[in-house]
C-alpha positions as CSV (number, residue, x, y, z in Angstrom):
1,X,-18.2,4.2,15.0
2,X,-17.8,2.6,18.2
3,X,-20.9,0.6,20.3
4,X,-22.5,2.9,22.5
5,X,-21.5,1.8,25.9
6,X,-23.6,-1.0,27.8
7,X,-24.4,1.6,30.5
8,X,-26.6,3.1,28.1
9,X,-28.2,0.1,26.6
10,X,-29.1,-0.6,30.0
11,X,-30.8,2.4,30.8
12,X,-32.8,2.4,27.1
13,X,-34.1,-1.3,27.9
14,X,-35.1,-0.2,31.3
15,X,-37.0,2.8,30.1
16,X,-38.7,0.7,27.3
17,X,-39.7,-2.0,30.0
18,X,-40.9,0.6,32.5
19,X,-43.6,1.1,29.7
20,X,-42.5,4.1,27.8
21,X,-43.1,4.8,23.9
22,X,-40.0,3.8,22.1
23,X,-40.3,7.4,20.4
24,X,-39.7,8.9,23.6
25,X,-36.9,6.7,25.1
26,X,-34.9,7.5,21.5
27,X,-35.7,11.3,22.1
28,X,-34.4,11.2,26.1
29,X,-31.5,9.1,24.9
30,X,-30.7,10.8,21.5
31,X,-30.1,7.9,19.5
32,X,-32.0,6.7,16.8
33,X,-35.8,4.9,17.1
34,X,-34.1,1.4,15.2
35,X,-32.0,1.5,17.9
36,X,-33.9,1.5,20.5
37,X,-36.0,-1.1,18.7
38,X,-32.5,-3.3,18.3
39,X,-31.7,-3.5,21.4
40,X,-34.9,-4.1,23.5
41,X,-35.1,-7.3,20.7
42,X,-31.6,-8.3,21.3
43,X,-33.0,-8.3,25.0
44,X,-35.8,-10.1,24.5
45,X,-33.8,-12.8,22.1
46,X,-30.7,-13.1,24.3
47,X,-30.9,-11.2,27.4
48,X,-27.9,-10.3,26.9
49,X,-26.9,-6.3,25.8
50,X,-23.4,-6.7,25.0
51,X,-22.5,-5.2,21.8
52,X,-22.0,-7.9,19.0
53,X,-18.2,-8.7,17.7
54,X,-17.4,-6.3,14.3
55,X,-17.1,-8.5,11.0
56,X,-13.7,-7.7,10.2
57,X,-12.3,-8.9,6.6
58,X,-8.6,-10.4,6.9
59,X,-6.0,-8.6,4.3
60,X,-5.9,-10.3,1.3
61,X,-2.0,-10.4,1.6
62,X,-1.1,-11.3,5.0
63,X,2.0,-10.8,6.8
64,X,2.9,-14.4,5.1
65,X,3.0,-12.6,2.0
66,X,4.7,-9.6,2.5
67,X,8.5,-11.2,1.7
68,X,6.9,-11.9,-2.3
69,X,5.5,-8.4,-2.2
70,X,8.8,-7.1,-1.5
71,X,10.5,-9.2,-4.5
72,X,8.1,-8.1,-6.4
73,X,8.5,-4.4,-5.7
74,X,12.0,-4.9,-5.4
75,X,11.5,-6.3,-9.4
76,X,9.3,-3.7,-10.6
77,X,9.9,-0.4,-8.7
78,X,8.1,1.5,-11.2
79,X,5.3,-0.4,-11.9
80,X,2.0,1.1,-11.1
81,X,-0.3,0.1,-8.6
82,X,-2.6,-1.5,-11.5
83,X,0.8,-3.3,-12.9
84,X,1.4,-4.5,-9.5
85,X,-2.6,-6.0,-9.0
86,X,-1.7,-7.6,-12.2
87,X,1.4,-9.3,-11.6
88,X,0.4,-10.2,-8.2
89,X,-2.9,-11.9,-9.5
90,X,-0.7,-13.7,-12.1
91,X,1.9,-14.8,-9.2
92,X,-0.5,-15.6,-6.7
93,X,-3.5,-16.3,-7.8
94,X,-5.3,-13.8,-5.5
95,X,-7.1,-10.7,-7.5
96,X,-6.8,-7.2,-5.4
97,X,-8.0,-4.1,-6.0
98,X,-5.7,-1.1,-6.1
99,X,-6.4,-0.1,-2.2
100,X,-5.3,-3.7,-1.1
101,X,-2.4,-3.2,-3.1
102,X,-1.9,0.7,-1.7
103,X,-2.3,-0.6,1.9
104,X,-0.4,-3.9,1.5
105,X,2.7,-1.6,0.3
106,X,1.6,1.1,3.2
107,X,1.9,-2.2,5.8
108,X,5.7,-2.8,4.3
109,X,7.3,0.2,4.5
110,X,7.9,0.2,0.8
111,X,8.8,3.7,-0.4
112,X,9.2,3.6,-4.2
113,X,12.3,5.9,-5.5
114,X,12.2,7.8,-8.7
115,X,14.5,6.7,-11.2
116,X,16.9,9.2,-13.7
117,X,14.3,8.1,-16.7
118,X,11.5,9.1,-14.4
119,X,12.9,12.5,-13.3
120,X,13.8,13.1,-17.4
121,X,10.1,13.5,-17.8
């Protein structure tokens, strides 16, 4: 969900400074009473309202990585995506769970094709 915009912070600080209840500034404002609470402390703290950089986790396989995924698709095409976690934490020393893996393939462009022994059954 995005930040709300700083327009608005603005405009709930100044309302809560003017001396109104909290309660009421989240009612006028329609956000929530923490919220409120937040950002007259992150005021108070910093004077600053700007909304806070997102903690954003790095892929476990980078773009770095992406030519051994492909050898190792390229090797085991119809491996799983739990057979490919496997192999990969042997190779590589890096555990993922099955949504890395799903979203490392995604990132790619692998497209897995069925093979005549998969299409017998």
């Amino acid at each position: 969900m995005p930040a709300y915009s700083l327009d608005l912070r603005e405009r709930i600080v100044r309302a809560v400074l003017a001396g109104r209840a909290r309660a009421e500034v989240a009612r006028t404002f329609q956000v929530s009473l923490s919220t409120v609470k937040r950002y007259a402390a992150q005021h108070r703290t910093t004077g600053s309202l700007s909304p806070k950089p997102q903690a954003r986790q790095q892929p476990r396989i980078t773009p770095a990585h992406h030519p051994a995924l492909l050898a190792q698709l390229a090797a085991q095409p119809d491996a799983t995506l739990e057979e490919h976690c496997a192999t990969w934490a042997q190779t590589q020393g890096v555990p993922v769970s099955v949504p890395t893996m799903w979203r490392a393939i995604a990132r790619v462009g692998w497209t897995p094709k069925k093979t005549r022994a998969a299409k017998l059954t």
